[in-house]
TORKOL-245256 format. One line per field, with one value per residue (C-alpha): residue in three letters; x, y, z. Coordinates in nm, 3 decimals. Each point is the difference from the previous one (the first is absolute). Layout:
BEGIN
aa	c(ALA,...)
c1	c(X,...)
c2	c(Y,...)
c3	c(Z,...)
This chain:
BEGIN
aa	c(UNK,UNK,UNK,UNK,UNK,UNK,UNK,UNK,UNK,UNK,UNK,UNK,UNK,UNK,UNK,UNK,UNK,UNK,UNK,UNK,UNK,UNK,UNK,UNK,UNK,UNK,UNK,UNK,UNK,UNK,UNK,UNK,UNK,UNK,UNK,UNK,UNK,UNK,UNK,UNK,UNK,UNK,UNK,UNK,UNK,UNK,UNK,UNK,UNK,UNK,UNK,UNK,UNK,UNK,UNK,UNK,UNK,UNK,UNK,UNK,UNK,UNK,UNK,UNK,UNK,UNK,UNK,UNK,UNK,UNK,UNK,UNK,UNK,UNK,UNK,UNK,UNK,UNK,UNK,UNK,UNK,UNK,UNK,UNK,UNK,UNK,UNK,UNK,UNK,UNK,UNK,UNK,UNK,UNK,UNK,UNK,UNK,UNK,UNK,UNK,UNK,UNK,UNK,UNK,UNK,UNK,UNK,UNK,UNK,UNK,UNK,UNK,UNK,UNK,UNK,UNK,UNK,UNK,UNK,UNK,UNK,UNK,UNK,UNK,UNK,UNK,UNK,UNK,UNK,UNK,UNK,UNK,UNK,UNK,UNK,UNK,UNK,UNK,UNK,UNK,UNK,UNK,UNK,UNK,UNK,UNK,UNK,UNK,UNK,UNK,UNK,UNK,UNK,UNK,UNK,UNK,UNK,UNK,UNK,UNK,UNK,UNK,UNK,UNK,UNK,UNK,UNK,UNK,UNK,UNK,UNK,UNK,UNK,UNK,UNK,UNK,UNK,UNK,UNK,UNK,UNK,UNK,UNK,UNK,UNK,UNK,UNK,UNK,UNK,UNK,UNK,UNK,UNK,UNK,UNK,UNK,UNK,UNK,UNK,UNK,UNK,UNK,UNK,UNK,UNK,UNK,UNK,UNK,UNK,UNK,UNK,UNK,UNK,UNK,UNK,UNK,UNK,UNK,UNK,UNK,UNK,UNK,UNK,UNK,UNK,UNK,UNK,UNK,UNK,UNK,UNK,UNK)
c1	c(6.292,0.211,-0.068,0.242,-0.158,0.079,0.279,-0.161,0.041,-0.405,-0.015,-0.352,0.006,-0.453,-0.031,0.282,-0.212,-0.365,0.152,0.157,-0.355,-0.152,0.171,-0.037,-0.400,0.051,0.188,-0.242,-0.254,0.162,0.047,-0.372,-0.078,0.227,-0.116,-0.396,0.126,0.152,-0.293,-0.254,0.243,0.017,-0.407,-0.024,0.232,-0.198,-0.304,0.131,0.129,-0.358,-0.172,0.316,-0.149,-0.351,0.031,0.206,-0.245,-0.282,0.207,0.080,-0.375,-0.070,0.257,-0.166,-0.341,0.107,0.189,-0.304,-0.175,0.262,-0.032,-0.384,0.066,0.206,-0.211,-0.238,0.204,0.130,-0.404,-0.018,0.296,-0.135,0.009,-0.297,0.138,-0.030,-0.339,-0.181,0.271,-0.116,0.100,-0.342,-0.343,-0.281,-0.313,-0.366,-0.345,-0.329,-0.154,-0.086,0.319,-0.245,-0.010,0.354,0.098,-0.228,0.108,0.382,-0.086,-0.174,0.239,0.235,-0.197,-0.001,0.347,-0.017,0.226,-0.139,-0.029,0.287,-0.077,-0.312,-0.051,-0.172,-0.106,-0.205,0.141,-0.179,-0.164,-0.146,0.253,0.159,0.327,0.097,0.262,-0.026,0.296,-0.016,0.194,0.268,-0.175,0.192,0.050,0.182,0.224,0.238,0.304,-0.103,-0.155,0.028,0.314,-0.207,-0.287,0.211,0.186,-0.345,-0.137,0.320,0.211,0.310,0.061,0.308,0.264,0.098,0.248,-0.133,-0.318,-0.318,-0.352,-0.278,-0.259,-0.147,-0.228,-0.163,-0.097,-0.265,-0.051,-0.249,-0.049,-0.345,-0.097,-0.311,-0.006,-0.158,-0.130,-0.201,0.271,0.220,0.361,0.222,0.316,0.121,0.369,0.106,0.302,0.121,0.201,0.154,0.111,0.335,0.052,0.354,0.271,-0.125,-0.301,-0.215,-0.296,0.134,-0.195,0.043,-0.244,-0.258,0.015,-0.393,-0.119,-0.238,-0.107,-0.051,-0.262,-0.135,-0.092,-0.181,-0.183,-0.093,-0.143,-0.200,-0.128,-0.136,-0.138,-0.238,-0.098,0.233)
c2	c(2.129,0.171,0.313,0.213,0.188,0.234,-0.291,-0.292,-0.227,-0.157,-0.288,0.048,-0.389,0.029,0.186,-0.251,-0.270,0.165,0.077,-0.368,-0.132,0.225,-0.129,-0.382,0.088,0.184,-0.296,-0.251,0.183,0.026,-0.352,-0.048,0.204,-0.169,-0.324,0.116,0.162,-0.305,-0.229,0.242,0.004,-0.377,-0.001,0.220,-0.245,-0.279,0.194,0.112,-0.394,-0.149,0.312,-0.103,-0.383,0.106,0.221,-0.340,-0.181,0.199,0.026,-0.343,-0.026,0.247,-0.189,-0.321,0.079,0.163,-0.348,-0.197,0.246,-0.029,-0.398,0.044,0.199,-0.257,-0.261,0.154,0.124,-0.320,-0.107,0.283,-0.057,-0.397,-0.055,-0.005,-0.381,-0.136,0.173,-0.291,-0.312,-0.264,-0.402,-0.109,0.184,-0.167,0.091,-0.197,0.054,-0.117,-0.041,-0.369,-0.155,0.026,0.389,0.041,-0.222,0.239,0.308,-0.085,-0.086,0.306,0.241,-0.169,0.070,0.349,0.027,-0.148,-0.331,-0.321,-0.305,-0.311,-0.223,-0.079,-0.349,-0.016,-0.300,-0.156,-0.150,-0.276,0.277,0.174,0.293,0.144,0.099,0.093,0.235,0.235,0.094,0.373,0.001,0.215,0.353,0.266,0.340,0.183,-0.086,0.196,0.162,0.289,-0.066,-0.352,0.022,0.254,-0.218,-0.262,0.199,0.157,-0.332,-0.213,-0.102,0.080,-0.013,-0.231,0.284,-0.106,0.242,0.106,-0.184,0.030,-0.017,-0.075,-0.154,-0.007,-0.295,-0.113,-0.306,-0.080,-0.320,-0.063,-0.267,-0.038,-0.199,-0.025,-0.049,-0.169,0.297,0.082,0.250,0.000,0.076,0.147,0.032,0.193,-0.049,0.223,0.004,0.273,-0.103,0.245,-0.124,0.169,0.019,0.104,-0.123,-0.353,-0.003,-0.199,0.024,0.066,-0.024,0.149,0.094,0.220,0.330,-0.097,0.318,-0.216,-0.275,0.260,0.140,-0.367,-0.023,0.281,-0.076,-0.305,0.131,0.238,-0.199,-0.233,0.287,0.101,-0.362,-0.036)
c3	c(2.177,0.290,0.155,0.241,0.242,0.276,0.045,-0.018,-0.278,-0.081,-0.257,-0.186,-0.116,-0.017,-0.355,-0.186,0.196,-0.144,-0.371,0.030,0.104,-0.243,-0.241,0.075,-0.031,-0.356,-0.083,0.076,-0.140,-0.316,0.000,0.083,-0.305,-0.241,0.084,-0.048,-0.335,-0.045,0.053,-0.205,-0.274,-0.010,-0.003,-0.260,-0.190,0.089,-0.132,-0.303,-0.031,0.012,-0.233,-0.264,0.060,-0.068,-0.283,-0.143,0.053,-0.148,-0.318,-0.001,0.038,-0.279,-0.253,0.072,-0.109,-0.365,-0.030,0.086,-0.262,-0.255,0.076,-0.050,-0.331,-0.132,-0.011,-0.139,-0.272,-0.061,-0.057,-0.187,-0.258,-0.010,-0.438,-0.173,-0.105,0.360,0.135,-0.112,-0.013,0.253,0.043,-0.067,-0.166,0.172,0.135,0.154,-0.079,0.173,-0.345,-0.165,-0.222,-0.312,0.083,0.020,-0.285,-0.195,0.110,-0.082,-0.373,-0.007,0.112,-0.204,-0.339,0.133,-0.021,-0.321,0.065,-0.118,0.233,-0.138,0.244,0.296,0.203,0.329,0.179,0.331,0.292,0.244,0.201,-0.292,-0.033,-0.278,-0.135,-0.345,-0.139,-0.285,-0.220,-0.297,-0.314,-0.026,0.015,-0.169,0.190,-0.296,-0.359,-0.141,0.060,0.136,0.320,0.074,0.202,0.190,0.079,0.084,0.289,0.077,0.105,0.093,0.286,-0.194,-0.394,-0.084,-0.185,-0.330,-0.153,-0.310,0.002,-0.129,0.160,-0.246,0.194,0.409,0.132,0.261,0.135,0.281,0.177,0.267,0.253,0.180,0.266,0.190,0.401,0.226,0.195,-0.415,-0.046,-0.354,0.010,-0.298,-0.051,-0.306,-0.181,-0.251,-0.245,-0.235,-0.318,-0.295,-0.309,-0.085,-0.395,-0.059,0.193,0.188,-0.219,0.266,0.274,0.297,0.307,0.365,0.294,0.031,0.246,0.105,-0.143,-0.269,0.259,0.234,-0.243,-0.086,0.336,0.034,-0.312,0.125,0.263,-0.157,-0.197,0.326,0.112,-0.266,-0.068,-0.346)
């Protein structure tokens, strides 16, 4: 700025130099306060960042666990939904007692007449050391005859039913055969086979035989056992 005055020309160069000044300071600070903006806008980010990461995680988290539950539920559904046919199916019926042979050769022909099935064929013999091993075989013990519910005793206690189109059930056996064997620790081992067989009277017009779901050893067994028990 100039001023004229009584003459005299005065250059007033100290306010451009203060607003100049003035406005170097403004600027910096400005600057100062973009940059802090700056940085506490870029930590906020960074927050938000990590609270987006942990609320992942916690619903990963909280998806994981109804899968492990739905995993859980599955199996046990699939236990659940097992057939009635399969419940009792295993590769080999067999159980031990601590009773005498004589005892358990007994109790086996009894349960057996309590079933009513006749016994076809029974040899046992004596090894060297004195122990004992004989078998046992039924007759052909009939379940059911007739049409009407032989086919439905026959899938009640088999594996699986052969299909015949248009056949004709008319009659349902069973057939038991036992092995016993007596240990050298005075234990007695059995081992049980069964066999189902239908005869089919219209369209192949012959016995056909196929395996047993182990629902009927199953309940041999236990007879068996029962019968130990209470000394019959």
């Amino acid at each position: 700025m100039i001023l004229i005055a009584f003459g005299l020309t005065v250059f007033a160069a100290a306010p451009a130099v203060a607003d100049f000044a003035g406005s170097a300071n403004t600027l910096s600070m400005s600057q100062e306060e973009m940059q802090e903006e700056e940085e506490m806008q870029e930590e906020e980010m960074q927050e938000q960042q990590e609270e987006k990461k942990e609320e992942a995680g916690q619903e990963e988290e909280a998806e994981e666990e109804p899968e492990e539950m739905e995993d859980e539920q599955k199996l046990t559904d699939i236990e659940d939904e097992i057939p009635d046919v399969l419940k009792y199916y295993r590769e080999k019926y067999e159980d031990k007692y601590d009773y005498l042979f004589e005892e358990v050769w007994a109790a086996i022909k009894t349960s057996l007449e309590q079933t009513n099935c006749m016994i076809i064929k029974e040899s046992y013999t004596q090894n060297d050391e004195g122990l004992f091993k004989g078998s046992i075989h039924s007759d052909f013990c009939v379940h059911a005859t007739g049409e009407d519910t032989t086919l439905a005793v026959l899938r009640r206690y088999s594996l699986k039913v052969p299909f015949i189109r248009g056949g004709v059930w008319v009659t349902a056996r069973m057939q038991y055969k036992f092995v016993v064997r007596e240990k050298d620790d005075g234990s007695v081992s059995l081992l049980l086979r069964g066999e189902i067989s239908g005869m089919e009277a219209y369209v192949t017009e012959e016995v056909h035989f196929f395996k047993s779901n182990g629902y009927l050893e199953t309940l041999m067994l236990d007879r068996i056992r029962r019968n130990l028990e209470n000394g019959g």
